[in-house]
C-alpha positions in Angstrom: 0.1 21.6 13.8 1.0 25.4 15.1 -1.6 25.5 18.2 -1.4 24.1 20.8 -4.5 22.2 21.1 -5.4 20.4 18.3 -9.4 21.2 17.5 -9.6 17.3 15.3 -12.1 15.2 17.7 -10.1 12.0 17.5 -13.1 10.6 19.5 -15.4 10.4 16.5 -12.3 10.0 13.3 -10.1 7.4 15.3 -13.1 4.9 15.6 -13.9 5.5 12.3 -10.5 5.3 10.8 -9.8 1.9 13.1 -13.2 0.5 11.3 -11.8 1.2 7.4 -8.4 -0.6 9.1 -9.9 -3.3 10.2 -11.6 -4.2 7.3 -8.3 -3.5 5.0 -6.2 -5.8 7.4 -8.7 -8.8 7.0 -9.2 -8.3 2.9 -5.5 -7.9 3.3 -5.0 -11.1 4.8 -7.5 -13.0 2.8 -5.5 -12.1 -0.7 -2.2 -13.1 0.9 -3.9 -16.3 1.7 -5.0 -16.8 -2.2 -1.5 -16.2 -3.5 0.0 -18.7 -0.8 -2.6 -21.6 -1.3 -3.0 -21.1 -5.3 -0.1 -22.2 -7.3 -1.0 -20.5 -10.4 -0.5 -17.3 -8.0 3.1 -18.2 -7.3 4.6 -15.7 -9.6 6.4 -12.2 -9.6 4.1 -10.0 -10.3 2.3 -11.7 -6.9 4.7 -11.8 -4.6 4.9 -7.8 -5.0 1.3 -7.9 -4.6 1.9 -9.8 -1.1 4.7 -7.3 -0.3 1.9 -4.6 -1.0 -0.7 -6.1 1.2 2.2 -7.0 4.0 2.3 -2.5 3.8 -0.8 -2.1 4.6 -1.7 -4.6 7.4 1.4 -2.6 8.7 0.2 0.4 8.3 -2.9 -0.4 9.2 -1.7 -1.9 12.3 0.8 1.2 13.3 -1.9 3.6 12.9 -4.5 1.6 14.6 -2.3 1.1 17.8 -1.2 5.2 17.5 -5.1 5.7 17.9 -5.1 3.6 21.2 -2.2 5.6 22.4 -3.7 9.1 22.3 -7.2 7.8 22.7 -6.5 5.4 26.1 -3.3 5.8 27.1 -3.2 9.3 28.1 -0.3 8.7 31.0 2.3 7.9 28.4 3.2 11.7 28.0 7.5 10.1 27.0 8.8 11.9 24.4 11.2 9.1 23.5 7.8 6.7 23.2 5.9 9.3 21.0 9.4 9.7 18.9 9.0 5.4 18.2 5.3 5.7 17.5 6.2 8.5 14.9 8.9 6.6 13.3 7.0 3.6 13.1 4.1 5.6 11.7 6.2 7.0 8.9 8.0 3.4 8.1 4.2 2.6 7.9 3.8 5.2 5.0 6.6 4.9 3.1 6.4 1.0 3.2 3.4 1.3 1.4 4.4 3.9 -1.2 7.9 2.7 -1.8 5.7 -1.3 -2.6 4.1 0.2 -5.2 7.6 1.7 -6.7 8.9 -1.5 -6.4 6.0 -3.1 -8.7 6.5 0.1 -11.2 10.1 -1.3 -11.3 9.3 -4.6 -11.8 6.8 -3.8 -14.9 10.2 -1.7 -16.4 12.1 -5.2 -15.9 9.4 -7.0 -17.6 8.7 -4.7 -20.3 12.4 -3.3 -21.2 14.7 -6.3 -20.1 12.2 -9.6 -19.9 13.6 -10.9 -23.7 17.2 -9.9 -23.3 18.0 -10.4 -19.9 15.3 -13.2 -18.7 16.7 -13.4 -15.5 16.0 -10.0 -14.2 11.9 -10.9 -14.4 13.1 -14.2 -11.9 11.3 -14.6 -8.6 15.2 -14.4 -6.7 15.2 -11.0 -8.7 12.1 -9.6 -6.5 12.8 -11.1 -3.4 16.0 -9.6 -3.6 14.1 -5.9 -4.5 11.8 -6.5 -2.0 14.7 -7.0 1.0 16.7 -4.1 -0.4 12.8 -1.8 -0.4 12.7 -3.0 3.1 16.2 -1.7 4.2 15.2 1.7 2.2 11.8 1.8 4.5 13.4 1.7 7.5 16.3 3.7 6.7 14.0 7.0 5.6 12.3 7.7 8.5 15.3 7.4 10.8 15.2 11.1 10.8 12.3 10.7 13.2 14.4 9.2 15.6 17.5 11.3 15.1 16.0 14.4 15.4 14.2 16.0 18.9 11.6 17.6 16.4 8.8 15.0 17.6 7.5 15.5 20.9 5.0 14.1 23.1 1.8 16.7 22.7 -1.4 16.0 24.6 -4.3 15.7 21.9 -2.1 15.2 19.2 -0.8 12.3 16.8 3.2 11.6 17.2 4.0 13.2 13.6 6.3 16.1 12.9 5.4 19.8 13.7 4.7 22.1 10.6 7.3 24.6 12.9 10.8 22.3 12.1 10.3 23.6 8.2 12.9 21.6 6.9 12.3 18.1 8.5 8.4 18.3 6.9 9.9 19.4 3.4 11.8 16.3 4.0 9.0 14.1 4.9 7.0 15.7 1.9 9.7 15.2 -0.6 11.0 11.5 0.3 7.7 10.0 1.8 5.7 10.9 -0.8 6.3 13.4 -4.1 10.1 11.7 -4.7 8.3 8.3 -4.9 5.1 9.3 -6.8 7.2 11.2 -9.3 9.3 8.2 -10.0 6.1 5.9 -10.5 4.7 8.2 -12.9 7.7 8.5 -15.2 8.3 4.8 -14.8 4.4 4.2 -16.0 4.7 6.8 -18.7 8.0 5.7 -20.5 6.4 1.9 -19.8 3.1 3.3 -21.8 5.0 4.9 -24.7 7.5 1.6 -25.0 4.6 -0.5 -25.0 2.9 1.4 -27.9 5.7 2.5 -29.5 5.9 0.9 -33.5 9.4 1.3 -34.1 11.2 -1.7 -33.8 13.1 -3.6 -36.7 13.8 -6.8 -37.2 11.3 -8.2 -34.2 11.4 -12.2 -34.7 8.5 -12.0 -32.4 6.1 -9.9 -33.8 3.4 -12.6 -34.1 3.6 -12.2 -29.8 3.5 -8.8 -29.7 -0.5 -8.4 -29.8 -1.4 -10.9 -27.0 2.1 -9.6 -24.9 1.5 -5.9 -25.3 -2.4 -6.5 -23.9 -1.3 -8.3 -20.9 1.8 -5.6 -20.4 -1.1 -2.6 -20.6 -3.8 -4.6 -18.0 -0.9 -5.2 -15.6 0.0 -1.6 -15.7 -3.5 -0.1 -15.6 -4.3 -2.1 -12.7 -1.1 -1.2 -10.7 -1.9 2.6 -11.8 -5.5 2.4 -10.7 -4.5 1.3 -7.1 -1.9 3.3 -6.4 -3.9 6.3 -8.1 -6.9 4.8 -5.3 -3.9 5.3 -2.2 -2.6 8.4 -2.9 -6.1 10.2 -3.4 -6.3 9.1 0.3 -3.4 10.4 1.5 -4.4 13.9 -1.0 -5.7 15.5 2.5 -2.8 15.1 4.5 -1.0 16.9 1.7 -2.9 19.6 1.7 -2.6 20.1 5.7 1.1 19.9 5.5 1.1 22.7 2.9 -2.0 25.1 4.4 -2.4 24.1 8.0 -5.9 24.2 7.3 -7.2 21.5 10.2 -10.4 20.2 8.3 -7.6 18.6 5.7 -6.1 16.8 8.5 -9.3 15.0 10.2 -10.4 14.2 6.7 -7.1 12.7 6.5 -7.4 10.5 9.2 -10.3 9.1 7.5 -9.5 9.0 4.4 -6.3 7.4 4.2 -7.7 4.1 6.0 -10.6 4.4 4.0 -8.3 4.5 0.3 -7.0 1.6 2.2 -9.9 -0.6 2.4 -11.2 0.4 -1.2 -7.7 -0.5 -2.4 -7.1 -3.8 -1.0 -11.4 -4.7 -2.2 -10.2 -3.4 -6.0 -7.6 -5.9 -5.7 -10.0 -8.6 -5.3 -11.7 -7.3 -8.6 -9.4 -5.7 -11.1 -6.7 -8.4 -10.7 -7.6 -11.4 -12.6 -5.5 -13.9 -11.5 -6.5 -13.1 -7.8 -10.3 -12.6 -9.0 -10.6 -16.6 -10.5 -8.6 -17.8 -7.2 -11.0 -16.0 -5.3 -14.5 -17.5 -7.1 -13.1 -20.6 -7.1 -12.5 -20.6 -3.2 -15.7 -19.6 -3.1 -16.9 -22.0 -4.9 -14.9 -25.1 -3.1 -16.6 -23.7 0.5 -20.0 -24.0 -1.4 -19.3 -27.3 -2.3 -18.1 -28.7 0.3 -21.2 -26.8 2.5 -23.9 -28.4 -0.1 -23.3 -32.3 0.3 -23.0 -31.5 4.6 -26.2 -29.5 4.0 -28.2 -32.7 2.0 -26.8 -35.2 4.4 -28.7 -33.2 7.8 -31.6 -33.1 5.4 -31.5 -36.9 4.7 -31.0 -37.7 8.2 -33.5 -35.4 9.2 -36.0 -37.6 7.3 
């Protein structure tokens, strides 16, 4: 921000935002919880989804305690403390982006390499993507730390002045359009490979139907919550590019917000995760009913 008082009543957004966290952190925790306790779960695909929902109780988490800082502890005015808080706030963001990279990545192994090289699709494969995304997360921001560009300013967030030109290009460019550009063009040459009718000689045609189905439900799903995350983050785009303030108290809502909705699509859009979850469910129902009959009969 250019002024130097910041006009966004963090007062009424921060609560807000914190709420939309909360709730993201414990649907967040609840999927990881599915995936970990259901074996059918155990796969790939899944343990990127983990990776995705580890991001956001982070970011969640990060943001969150950035709100207790400017909201409660005021006396903290250490431009080396705001500097951590900033680069922990941008790990935060790209740690969520660069996870859903990593699963546009995967869906290129699985489509273009999964009959000719089976072992790229392997769990080891991911882990090992998913270690080397981490290293990349925490290895982006460091110009955060590098730089004196954040300072501690009282009523503001610890994030990168519009003034240092270069250091929000980069922050822009490598946080998010770098990343989103990539996804697309992964998505897109995934989507034409997927319906394209030119190969020859396919021994495996007879697969093709059921595999191509299951290859375009993965994908939509993947596009629909990353499409869900970055709508969030839309705001914050726009108040890096016009300085316009109203973006950027929207954006403290909204990205929290995209959050929540995006970890509650999960729940729904995702199959696998949807059956694991109705038959949880349905186990605590179970076991409640017979507990429930027993008081009953006692009771008589």
């Amino acid at each position: 921000m250019s002024s130097s008082s910041s006009s966004t009543n963090y007062e009424i957004v921060a609560p807000i935002s914190i709420l939309f966290a909360f709730v993201a952190i414990v649907i967040a925790f609840f999927i990881l919880i599915l995936v970990a306790s259901t074996k059918q779960l155990r796969t790939a695909c899944h343990l990127l989804t983990c990776n995705t929902c580890l991001s956001s109780i982070i970011y969640c988490i990060v943001q969150c305690n950035n709100y207790i800082y400017l909201l409660f502890i005021k006396s903290n005015t250490s431009d080396d403390s705001c500097r951590w808080r900033g680069y922990f706030g941008y790990i935060s963001i790209v740690a969520v982006v660069y996870s859903y990279l990593l699963q546009a990545i995967s869906r290129l192994l699985f489509t273009v390499l999964a009959m000719k090289y089976r072992w790229m699709t392997s769990f080891k494969i991911h882990f090992f993507l998913i270690i080397i995304g981490w290293f990349i997360v925490f290895l982006i921001p460091l110009p955060a730390l590098l730089t004196d560009d954040i300072k501690f300013r009282s009523g503001f967030l610890c994030w990168v002045p519009r003034q240092h030109l270069l250091h929000a290009i980069y922050t822009i460019l490598l946080y998010y359009l770098i990343p989103i550009v990539l996804i697309i063009t992964i998505y897109v040459s995934i989507y034409l490979r997927v319906h394209s009718h030119t190969n020859n000689n396919n021994t495996l045609l007879q697969d093709r139907p059921a595999r191509k189905n299951r290859d375009l439900e993965v994908l939509r799903n993947i596009v629909i919550l990353f499409s869900i995350y970055i709508l969030g983050a839309l705001p914050l785009i726009l108040y890096m590019l016009t300085n316009v303030e109203f973006f950027y108290s929207v954006g403290i809502i909204s990205i929290s917000f995209t959050v929540m909705v995006e970890k509650s699509a999960s729940l729904f859009i995702d199959r696998d995760i949807r059956n694991a979850g109705k038959k949880y469910f349905g186990q605590r129902r179970t076991q409640v009913s017979p507990l429930a009959l027993n008081i009953a009969t006692i009771a008589k």
